[in-house]
C-alpha positions as CSV (number, residue, x, y, z in Angstrom):
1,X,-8.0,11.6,-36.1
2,X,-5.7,10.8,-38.3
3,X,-4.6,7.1,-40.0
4,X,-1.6,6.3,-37.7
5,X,-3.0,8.2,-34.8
6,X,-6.0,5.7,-35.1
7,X,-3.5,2.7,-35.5
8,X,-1.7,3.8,-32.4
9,X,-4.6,4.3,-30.2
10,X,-6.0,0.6,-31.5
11,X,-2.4,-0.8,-31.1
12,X,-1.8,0.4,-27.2
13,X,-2.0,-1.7,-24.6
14,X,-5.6,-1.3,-22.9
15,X,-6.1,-1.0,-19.4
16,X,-9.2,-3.7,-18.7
17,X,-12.1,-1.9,-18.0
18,X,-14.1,-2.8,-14.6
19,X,-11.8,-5.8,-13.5
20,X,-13.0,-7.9,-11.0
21,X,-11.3,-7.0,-7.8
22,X,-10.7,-10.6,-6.5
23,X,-7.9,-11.5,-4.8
24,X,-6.2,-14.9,-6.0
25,X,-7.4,-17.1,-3.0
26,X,-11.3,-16.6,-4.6
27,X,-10.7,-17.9,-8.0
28,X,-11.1,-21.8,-8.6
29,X,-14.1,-22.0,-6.5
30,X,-15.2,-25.3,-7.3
31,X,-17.8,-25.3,-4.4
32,X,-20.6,-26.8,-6.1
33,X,-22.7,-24.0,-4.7
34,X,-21.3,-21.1,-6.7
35,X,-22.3,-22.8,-10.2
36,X,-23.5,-26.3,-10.1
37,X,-23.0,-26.6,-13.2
38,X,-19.1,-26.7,-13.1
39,X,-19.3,-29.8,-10.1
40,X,-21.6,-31.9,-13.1
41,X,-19.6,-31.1,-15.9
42,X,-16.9,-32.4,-13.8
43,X,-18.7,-36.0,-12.7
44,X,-19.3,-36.7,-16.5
45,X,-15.2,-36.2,-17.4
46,X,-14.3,-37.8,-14.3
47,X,-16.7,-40.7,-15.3
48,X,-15.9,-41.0,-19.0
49,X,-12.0,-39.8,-19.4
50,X,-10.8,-43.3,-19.8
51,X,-7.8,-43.9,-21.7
52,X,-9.9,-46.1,-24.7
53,X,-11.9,-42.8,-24.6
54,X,-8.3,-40.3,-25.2
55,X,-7.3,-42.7,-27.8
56,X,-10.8,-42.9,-29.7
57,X,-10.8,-38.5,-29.7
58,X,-7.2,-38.5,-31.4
59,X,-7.7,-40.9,-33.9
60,X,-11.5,-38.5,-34.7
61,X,-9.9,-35.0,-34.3
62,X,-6.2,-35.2,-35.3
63,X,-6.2,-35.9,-38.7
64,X,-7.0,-31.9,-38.5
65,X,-9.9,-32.6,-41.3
66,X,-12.9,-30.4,-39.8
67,X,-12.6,-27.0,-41.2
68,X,-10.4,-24.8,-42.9
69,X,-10.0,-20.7,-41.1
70,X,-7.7,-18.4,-40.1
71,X,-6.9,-17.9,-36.4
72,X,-9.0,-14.4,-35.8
73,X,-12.1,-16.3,-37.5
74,X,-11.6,-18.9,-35.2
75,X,-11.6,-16.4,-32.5
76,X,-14.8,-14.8,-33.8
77,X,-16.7,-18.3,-34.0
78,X,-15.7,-19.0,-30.4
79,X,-17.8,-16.0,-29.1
80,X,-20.6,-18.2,-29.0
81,X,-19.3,-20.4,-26.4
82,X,-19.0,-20.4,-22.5
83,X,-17.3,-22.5,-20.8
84,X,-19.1,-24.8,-17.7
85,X,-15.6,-25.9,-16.3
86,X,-15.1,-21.9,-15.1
87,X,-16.2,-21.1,-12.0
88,X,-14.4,-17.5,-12.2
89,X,-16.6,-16.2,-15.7
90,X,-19.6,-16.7,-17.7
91,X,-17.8,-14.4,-20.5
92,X,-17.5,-15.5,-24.2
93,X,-14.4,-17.1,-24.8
94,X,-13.2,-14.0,-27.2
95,X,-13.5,-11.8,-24.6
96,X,-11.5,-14.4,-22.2
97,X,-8.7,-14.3,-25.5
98,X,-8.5,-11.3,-25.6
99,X,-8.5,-10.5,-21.3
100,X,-5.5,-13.0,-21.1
101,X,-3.8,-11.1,-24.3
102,X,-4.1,-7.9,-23.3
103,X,-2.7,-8.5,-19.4
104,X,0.4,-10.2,-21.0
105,X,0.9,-7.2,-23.4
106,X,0.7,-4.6,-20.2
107,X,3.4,-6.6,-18.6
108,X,5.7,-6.5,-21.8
109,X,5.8,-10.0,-22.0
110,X,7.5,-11.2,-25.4
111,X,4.7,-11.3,-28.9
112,X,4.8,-14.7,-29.1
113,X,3.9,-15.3,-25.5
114,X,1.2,-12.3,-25.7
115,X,-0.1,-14.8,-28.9
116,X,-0.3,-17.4,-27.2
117,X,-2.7,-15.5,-24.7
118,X,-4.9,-14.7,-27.4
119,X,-5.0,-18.2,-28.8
120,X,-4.5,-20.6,-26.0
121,X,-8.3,-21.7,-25.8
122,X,-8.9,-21.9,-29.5
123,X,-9.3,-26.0,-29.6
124,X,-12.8,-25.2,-27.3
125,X,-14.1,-25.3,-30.8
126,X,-14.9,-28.8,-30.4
127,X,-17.2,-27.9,-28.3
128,X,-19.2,-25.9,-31.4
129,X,-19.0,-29.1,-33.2
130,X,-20.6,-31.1,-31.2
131,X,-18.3,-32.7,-28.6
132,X,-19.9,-32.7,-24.8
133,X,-17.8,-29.9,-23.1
134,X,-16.7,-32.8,-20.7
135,X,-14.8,-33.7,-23.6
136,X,-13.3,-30.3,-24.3
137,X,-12.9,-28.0,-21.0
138,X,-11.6,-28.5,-17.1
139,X,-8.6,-29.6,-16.0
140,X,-6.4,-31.8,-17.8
141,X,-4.9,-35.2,-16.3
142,X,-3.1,-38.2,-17.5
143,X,-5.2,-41.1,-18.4
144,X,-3.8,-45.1,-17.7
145,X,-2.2,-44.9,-14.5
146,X,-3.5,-43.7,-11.0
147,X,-5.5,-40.5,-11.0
148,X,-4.0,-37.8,-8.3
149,X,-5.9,-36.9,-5.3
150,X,-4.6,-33.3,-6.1
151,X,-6.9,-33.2,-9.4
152,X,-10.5,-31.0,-8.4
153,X,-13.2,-33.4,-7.7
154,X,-11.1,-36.3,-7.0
155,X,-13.7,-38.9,-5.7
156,X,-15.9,-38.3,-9.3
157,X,-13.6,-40.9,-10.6
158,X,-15.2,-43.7,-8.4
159,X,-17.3,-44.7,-11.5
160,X,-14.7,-44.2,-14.3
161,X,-14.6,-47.8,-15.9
162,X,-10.0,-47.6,-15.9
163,X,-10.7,-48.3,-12.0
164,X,-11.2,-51.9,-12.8
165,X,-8.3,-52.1,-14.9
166,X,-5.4,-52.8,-12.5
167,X,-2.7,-51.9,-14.3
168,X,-4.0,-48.3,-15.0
169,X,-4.1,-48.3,-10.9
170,X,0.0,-47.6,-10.2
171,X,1.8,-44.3,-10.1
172,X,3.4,-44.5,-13.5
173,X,0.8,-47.2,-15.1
174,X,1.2,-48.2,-18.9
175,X,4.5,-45.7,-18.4
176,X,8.1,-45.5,-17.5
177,X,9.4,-43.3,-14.5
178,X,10.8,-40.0,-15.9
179,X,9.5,-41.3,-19.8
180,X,8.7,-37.8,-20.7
181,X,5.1,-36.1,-21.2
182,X,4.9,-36.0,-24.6
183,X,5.3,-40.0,-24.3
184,X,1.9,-39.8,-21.7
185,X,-1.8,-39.1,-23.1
186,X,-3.5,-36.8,-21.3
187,X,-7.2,-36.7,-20.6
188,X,-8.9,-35.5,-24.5
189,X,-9.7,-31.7,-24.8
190,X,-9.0,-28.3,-26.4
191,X,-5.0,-28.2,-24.7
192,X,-4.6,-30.9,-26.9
193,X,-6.8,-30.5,-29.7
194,X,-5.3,-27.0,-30.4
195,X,-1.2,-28.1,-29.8
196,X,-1.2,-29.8,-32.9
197,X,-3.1,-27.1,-34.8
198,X,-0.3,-25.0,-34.0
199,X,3.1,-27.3,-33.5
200,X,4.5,-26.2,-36.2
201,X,4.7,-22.4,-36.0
202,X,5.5,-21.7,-32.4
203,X,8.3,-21.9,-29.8
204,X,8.4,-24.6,-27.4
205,X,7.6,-22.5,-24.6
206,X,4.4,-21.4,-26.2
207,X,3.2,-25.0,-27.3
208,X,4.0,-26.1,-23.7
209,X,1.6,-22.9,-22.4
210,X,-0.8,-24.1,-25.1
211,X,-0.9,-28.2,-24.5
212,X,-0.3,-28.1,-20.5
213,X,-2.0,-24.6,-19.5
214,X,-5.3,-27.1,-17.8
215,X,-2.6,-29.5,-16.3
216,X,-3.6,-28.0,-12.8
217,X,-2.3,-30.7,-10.8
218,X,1.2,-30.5,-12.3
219,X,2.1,-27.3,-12.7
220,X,-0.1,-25.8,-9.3
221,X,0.2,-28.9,-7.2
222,X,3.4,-30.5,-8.2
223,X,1.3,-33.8,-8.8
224,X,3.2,-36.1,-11.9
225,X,6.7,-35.5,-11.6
226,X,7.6,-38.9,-11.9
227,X,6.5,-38.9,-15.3
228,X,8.4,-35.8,-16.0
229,X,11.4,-35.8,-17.7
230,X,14.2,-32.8,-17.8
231,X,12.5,-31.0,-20.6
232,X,9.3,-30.7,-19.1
233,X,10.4,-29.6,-15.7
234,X,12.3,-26.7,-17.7
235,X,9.1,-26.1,-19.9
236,X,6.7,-26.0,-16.7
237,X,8.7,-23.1,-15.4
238,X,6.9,-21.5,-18.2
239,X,3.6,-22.9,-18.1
240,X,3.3,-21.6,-14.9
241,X,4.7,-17.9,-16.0
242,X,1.3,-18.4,-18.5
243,X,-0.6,-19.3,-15.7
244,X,-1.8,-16.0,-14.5
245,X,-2.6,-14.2,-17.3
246,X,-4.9,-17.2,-18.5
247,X,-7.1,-17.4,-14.6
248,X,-6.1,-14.0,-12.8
249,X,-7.2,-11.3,-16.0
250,X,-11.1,-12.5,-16.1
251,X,-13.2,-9.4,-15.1
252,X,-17.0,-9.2,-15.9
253,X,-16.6,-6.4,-18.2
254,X,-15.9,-7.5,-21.8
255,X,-13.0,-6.2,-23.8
256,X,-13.5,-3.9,-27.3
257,X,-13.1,-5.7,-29.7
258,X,-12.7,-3.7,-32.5
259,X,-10.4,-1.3,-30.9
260,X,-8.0,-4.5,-30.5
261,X,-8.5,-5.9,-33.5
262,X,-5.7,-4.4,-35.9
263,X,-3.2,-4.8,-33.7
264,X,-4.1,-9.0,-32.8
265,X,-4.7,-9.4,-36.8
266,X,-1.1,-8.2,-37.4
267,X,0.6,-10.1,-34.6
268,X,-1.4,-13.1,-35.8
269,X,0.0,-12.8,-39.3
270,X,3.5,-12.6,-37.8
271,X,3.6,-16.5,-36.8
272,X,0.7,-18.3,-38.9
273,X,-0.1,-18.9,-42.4
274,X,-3.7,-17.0,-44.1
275,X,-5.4,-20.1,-42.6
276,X,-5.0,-23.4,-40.6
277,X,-6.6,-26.7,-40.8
278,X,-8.3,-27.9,-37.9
């Protein structure tokens, strides 16, 4: 075969190989009898997602002073890591990347966007430096002012010490009506972890994919609107054209790597520098 006839072959979109045939209704099972495991990861960040707790993981992890890599090698140091929030896949979160990639690139949805597929879990790292994966993973929620009953697991929060702080207990809290979400802190993990890795060298749309993609009970349930303001209700129309290709494209068989590797080392190198800090 020759040189270009290789790069072709690694540069077409792939077909994933043995999807799972589930319809949408059976992903986001939560019953705690499919993986336990999901239901306690979600009693210990319903417990300890307190809004001290947000403010205490931004002032450790946004100073961006950990490492030093380049986004494919942050890719390849992911595929150690599964994530205990999922209830859909026990798959490493390279092949997840690169499942959620390749479905946006067979729909011809625009580079950046298929990028943002690729790269939209990369702040689970925390989780390989330590931090508890309540603290990284599972569904995103803002933190001093009432909690949603729409957010999985709602009753786990029975034991979170903000219930005894009465002003975290209204609908808008320690906010204004309509102040804007980038004004609200949202419960700590890898949406927001990895949004200010990348602010700087992607389109609005794609950071709003990136820092709101586990903001279930927004953009799925409609839950937080007050807090909204006109920006975000035009950005969520995108978050929720993300949505799919990050929950519906899991399958149990794994992706080949290699074969996409040229092609997501290229596109990479279109939007970001050699390497980031993180």
């Amino acid at each position: 075969m020759s040189g270009s006839a290789a790069m072709q072959e690694a540069t077409a979109p792939v077909e994933a190989r043995g999807a799972a045939k589930k319809k949408e209704a059976e992903f986001r099972d939560y019953r705690a009898e499919a993986r336990p495991s999901v239901k306690e990861l979600y009693r210990l960040n319903h417990e300890n997602q307190t809004l001290a707790t947000v403010l205490a993981k931004k002032k450790q992890f946004l100073s961006l002073d950990r490492r030093v890599m380049g986004v494919w090698e942050a890719l390849e140091f992911m595929d150690q890591l599964v994530d205990d929030s999922d209830p859909d896949t026990e798959n490493s979160q390279i092949a997840h990347a690169l499942q959620s990639a390749e479905a946006a690139r067979r729909d011809g949805q625009p580079r950046w966007l298929v990028l943002t597929a690729l790269i939209h879990d990369l702040g689970k790292i925390l989780a390989l430096w330590g931090e508890p994966q309540w603290a990284v993973v599972g569904d995103t929620f803002p933190v001093g002012c009432a909690w949603s009953d729409k957010i999985v697991f709602p009753e786990l929060f029975a034991k979170n010490p903000d219930t005894h702080v009465a002003a975290y207990q209204t609908a808008c809290g320690i906010y204004e009506e309509g102040c804007g979400l980038d004004n609200v802190h949202m419960s700590w993990g890898h949406d927001e972890f990895l949004y200010h890795v990348v602010k700087d060298y992607l389109p609005l749309e794609a950071l709003y994919m990136i820092r709101y993609h586990s903001f279930y009970p927004a953009h799925r349930e409609g839950a937080y609107g007050h807090l909204m303001n006109e920006q975000d209700r035009e950005m969520f129309a995108w978050v929720k054209r993300f949505n799919p290709y990050d929950l519906y494209s899991k399958a149990d068989a794994p992706p080949d790597v290699k074969k996409l590797e040229p092609f997501y080392r290229e596109l990479i190198a279109e939007y970001f520098p050699r390497e980031l800090r993180w």
